[in-house]
N, C-alpha and C positions, 0 to 999 in steps of 0.2 A: 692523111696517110702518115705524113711525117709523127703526129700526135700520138696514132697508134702505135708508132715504133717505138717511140720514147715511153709510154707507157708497158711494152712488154721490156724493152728492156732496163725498165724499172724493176719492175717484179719480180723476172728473173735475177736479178742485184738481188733485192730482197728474200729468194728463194733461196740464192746461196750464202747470203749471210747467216741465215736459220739455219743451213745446213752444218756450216762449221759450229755455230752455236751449238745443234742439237747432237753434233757425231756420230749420224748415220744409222741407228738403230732404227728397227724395221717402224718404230713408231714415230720417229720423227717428223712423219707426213711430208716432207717436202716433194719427194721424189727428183732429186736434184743429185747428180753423179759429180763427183772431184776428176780432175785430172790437173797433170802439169806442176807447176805452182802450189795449186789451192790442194791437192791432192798430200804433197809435200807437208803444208800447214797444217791442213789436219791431222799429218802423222805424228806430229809435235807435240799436238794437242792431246789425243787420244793416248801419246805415253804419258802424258803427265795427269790428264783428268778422264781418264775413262777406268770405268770399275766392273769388275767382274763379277760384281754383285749388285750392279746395273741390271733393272727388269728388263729384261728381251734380249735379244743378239743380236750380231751384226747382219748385213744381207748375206751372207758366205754359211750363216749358220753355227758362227762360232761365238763364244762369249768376249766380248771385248776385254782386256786388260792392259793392264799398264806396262811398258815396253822397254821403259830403263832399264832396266835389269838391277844388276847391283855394281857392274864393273866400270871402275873409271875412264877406260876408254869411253865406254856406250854414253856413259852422261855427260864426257867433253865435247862428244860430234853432239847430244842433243843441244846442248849451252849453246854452240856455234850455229847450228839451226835456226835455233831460236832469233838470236841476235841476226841473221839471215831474214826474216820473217816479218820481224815484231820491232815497235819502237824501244829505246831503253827504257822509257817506263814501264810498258807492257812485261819488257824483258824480266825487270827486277823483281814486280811480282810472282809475275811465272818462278822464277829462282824459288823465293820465299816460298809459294806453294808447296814448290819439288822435296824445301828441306823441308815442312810440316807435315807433309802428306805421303811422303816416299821414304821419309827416315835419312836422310842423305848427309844429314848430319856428320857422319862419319866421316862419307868420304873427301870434307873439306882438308882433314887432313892431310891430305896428298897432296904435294906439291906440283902436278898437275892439274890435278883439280882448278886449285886456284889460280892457279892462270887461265883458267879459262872462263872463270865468273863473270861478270859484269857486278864493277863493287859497288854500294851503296851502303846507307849505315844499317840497313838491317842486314845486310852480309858480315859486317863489321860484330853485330854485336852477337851473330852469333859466334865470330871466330872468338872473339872473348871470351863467351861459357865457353868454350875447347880450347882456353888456354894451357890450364893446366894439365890435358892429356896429348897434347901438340908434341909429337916429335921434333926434335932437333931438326931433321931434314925440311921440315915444313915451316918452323919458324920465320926464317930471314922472307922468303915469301909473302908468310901474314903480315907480318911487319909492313913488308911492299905495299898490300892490298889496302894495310889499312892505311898508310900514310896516304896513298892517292887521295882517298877518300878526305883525310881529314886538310890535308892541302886546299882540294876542291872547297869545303867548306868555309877554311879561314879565308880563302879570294872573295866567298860571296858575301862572306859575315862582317871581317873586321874591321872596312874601312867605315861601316855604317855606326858600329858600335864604336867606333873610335872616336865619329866626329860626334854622335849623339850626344855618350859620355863625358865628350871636355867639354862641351855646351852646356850641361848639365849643373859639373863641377865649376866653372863662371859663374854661373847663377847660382849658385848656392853660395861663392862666398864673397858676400853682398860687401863693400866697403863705403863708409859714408864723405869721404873726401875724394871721389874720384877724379882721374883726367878727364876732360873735355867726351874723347872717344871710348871712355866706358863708363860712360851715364848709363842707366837705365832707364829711361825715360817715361816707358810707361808706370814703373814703381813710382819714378819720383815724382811724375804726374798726380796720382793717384794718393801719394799721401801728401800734398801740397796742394789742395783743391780747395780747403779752406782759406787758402790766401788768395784766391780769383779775385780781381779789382774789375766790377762792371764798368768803370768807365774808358778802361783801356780793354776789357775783352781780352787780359790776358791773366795767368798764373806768373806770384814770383816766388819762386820754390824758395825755401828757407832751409832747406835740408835733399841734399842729392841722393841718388841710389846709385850704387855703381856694380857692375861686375868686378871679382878681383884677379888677382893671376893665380888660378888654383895649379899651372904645370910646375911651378918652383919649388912644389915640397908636397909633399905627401899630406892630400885633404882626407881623403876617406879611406877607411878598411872596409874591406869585404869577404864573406868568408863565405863558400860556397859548401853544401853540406849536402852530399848524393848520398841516397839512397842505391846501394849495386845489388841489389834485387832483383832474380832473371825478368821481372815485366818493365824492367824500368831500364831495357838496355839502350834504345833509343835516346831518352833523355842523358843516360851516362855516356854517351857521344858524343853530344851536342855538345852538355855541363864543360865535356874536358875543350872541347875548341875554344870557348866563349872563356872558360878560367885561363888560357894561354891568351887571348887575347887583352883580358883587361890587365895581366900581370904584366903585360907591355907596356901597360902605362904608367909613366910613374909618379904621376898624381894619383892614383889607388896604389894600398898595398893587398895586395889579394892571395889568401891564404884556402886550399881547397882539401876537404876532406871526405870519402868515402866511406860508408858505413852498408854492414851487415846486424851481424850478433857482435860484430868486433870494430874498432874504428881505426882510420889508417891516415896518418895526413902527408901527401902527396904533395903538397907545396914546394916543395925544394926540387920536384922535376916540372915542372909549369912551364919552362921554357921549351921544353920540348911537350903536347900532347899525344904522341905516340906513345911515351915513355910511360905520359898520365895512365892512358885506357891499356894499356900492358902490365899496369901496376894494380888495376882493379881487378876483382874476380867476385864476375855475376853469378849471381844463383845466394841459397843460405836463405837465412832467416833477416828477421829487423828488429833492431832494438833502435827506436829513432830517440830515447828519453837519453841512451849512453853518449849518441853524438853531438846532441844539442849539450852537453855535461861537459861534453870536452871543448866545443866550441866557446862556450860559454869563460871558460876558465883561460880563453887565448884572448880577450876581449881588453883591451885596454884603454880606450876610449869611447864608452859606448856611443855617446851621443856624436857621434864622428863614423860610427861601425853600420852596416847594412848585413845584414843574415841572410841568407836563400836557403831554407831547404827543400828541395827537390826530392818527392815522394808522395808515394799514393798513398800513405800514412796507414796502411797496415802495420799495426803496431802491434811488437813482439816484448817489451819491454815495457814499463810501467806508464799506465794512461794518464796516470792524475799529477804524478811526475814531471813527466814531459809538458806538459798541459802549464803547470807552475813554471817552470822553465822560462816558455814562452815570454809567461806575464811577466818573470823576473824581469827578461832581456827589454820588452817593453818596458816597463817601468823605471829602465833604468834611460832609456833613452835614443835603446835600438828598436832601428829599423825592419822591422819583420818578414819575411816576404813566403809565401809557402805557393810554390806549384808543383802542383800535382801530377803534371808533366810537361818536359821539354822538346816536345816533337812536334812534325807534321799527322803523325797515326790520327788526330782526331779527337772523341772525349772519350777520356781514361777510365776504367774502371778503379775507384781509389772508396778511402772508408768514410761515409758520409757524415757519419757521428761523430769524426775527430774532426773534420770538416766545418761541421757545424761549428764546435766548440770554439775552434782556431777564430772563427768568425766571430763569434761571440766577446773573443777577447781583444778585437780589431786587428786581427791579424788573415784577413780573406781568405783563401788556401783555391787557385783556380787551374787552371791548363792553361800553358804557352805554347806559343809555336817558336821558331828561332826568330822569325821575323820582327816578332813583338818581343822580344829579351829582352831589345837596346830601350825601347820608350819603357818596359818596366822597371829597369834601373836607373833610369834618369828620373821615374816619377818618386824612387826609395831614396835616391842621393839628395833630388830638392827635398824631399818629407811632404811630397804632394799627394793628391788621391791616385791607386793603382787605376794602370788603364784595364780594367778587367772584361774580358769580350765578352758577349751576350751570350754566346753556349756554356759560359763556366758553369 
């Protein structure tokens, strides 16, 4: 008896999660009624994803539509609904949805509005393409929304890239008289292996490897080179946290520049990144040949310098160019580094023949997440192989 109960009230679980799934059209087959709660939930639902050009209608015999309206009252109580309802993940996408699919774009302008979002960086980057039509009134607001966000980020990100990065820079500046406690010991094993004495079973190194004190002075440059192209809003949120961070350090000197059709170098605001993603404007075209042009030309120690440029390498500006560029910067004894994006989104849509090319020239061109930024500039500062993931 027990069995059977737990089996219908299985089923019926299962009847009503198809029900919110499917939204109550005469063809859903569940035959499963909301009330209460679930009732509520699916009204949330049904204003955000029901269409009125959805085949069939509702049980009432009416065409289902979407219920937002247009007026910023109506989409604060749905936001607060929602966040009622739904985890914040769930939440943010539903957001995202609302603005692709409802046009809602606009009414972030209001400073209403935005108090009532739940912020993440795809909120962020859409406030960025609307910076330039952001009223006054609305401003001091975004600014708010976005700094929570980027705060959030630097607690989860910089203590990781912090200690990554001076582990990195240690090891990279190898000295061969070291103290006792910064031997390297597997180097110096390794290249002293030829002096093994079989009858003692032991190694007597004749030459030490050490870590050196790379915090005392400036070891490496970095220069960070975004593409603000509206598909690459995500990664140009990330770019600016993670440029704020390593300009904290002052074993890196890190220099960041944004590019359209036009190039902008933002370096001198690094200490704040609110200031950074405030000073960008997504959307435009890409000339990626003019900014590696200008990078290039700030370079003063290459073999000491690391490059990032961040872009899906839609290129608007000259292929064969840029391409030369590249090989210059190698050749001369930088560090290359090309991803194709800086997010959690997944894999990018980017141009596979510049792709190729980049590849061809030993320069990989793959997707990052933020999690993996810190080990891929640790593997550019030693001049080791990219940890490059298996989806790139």
């Amino acid at each position: 008896m027990t069995d059977t109960t737990t089996m219908r009230d299985s089923e019926a679980e299962r009847l009503r999660r198809w029900r919110l799934v499917l939204g109550g059209d005469q063809a859903d087959g569940t035959g499963v009624a909301l009330s209460g709660r679930d009732a509520a939930m699916d009204g949330t639902l049904t204003a955000l994803y029901g269409r009125n050009d959805r085949a069939g209608k509702s049980p009432a015999g009416r065409e289902r539509s979407v219920g937002l309206g247009g007026s910023v009252p109506s989409v604060a109580r749905w936001l607060g609904d929602i966040r009622t309802y739904f985890p914040s993940s769930v939440v943010q996408v539903m957001q995202r949805d609302a603005i692709d699919r409802l046009g809602l774009a606009a009414l972030l302008l209001e400073p209403e509005m935005l108090e009532a979002v739940e912020a993440d960086v795809h909120l962020v980057g859409t406030l960025l393409s609307l910076n330039k039509a952001m009223p006054e009134t609305t401003k001091e607001t975004a600014r708010a929304v976005v700094r929570k966000v980027v705060e959030d980020l630097e607690k989860r990100l910089a203590t990781r890239t912090r200690a990554t990065l001076t582990g990195a820079l240690d090891r990279s500046a190898r000295v061969s008289r070291p103290r006792h406690h910064d031997i390297d010991w597997n180097r110096t094993i390794a290249a002293n292996l030829k002096h093994y004495l079989p009858e003692y079973r032991t190694i007597v190194p004749e030459r030490l490897i050490g870590y050196g004190r790379a915090a005392q002075s400036v070891k490496k440059e970095v220069v960070l080179c975004i593409d603000q192209s509206g598909s690459m809003a995500a990664s140009v949120v990330y770019a600016s946290v993670f440029g704020a961070v390593l300009a904290s350090m002052r074993s890196i000197s890190t220099r960041m520049v944004v590019f359209d059709t036009s190039v902008v170098d933002l370096t001198d605001q690094l200490d704040d990144p609110v200031d950074v993603l405030f000073g960008t404007q997504l959307g435009g075209g890409t000339d990626i040949n003019r900014a590696l042009a200008y990078c290039q030309s700030k370079i003063t120690r290459p073999a000491e310098t690391v490059v990032v440029l961040i872009s899906d390498l839609y290129e608007g500006g000259i292929r064969d160019e840029m391409l030369k560029r590249v090989a210059a910067m190698k050749a001369s004894g930088v560090q290359f580094v090309t991803l194709l994006a800086l997010s959690d989104e997944g894999a990018p849509a980017y141009d596979r023949e510049h792709a190729a090319a980049l590849a061809a020239l030993g320069a990989p061109a793959f997707a990052c997440t933020p999690d993996l930024f810190p080990e891929v500039m640790a593997a550019a500062i030693e001049k080791r192989p990219m940890p490059i993931p298996d989806t790139a």
